[in-house]
C-alpha positions as CSV (number, residue, x, y, z in Angstrom):
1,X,2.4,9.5,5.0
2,X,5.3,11.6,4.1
3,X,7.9,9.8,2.2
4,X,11.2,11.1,0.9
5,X,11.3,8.8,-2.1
6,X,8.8,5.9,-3.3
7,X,10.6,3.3,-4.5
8,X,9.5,0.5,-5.9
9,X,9.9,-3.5,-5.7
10,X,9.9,-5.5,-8.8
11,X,7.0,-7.6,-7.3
12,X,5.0,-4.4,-6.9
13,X,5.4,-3.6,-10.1
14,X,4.2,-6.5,-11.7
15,X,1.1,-6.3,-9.8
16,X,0.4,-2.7,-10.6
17,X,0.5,-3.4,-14.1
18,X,-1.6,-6.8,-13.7
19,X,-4.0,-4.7,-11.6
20,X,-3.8,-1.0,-13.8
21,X,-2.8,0.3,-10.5
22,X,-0.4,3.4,-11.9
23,X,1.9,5.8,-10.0
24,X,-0.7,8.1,-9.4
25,X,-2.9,5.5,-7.6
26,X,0.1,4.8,-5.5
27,X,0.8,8.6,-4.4
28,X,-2.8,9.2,-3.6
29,X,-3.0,6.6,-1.1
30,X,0.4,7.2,0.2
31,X,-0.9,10.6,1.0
32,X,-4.3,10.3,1.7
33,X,-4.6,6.5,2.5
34,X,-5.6,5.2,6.3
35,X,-3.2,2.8,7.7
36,X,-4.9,-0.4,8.7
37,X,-2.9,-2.6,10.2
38,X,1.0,-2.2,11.4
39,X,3.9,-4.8,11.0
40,X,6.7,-3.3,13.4
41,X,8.6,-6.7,13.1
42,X,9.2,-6.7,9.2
43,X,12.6,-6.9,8.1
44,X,14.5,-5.3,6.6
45,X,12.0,-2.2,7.8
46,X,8.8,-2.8,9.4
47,X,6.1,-1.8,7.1
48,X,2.2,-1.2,7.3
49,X,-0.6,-2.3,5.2
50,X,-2.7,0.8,4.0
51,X,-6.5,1.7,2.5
52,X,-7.6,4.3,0.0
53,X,-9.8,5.3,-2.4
54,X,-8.5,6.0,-6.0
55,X,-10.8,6.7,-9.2
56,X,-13.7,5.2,-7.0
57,X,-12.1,1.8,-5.9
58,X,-10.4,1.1,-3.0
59,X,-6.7,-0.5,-3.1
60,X,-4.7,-1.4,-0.6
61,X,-1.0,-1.0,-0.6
62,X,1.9,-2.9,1.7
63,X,4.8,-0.4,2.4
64,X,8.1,-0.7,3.9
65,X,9.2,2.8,5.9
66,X,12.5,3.3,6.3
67,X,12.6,5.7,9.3
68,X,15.8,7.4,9.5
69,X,15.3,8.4,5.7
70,X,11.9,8.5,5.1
71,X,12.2,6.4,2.0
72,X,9.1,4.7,1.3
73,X,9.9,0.7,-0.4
74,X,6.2,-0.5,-2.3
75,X,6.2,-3.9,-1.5
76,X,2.5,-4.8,-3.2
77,X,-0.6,-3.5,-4.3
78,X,-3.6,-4.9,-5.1
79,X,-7.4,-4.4,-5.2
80,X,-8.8,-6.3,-1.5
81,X,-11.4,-9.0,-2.6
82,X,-14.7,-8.3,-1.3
83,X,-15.3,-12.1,-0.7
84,X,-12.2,-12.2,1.9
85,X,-12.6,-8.3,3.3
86,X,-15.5,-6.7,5.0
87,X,-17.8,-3.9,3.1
88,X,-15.0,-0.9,5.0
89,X,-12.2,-3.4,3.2
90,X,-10.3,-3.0,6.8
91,X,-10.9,-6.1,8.3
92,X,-11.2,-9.9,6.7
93,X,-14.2,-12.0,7.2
């Protein structure tokens, strides 16, 4: 994803420090992560939920895209439970 800025809320930033999920983690998936699912109705900008794989885990990130700039607004980040997501961590039990 190509994003002019990342910026970040103050809920995502809690949970990257509860989680040790750092700025690098974040920019790694950004750029190499796999969109998995899409919410176009999101307000204020719709946002999609993304998968990658950082320092041999797999995190997940929910981002809000703000089209016209390409500003990219972390919402959360977390590590998916395997007890609620499937071994590929792309789809829930």
């Amino acid at each position: 994803m190509n994003c002019s800025t990342v910026k970040y809320s103050d809920h995502a930033v809690i949970q990257m420090f509860k989680r040790n999920i750092d700025t690098f983690d974040i920019e790694i998936v950004l750029k190499e992560g796999e969109i998995i699912k899409e919410y176009p109705d999101d307000k204020p900008f719709p946002s999609l939920l993304m998968l990658g794989c950082v320092k041999g885990r797999a995190i997940h990130l929910v981002v809000a895209v703000e089209k016209i700039t390409a500003v990219c607004i972390i919402i959360t980040t977390y590590i998916p439970d395997p007890e609620i997501w499937r071994n590929d961590f792309k789809t829930k039990k």
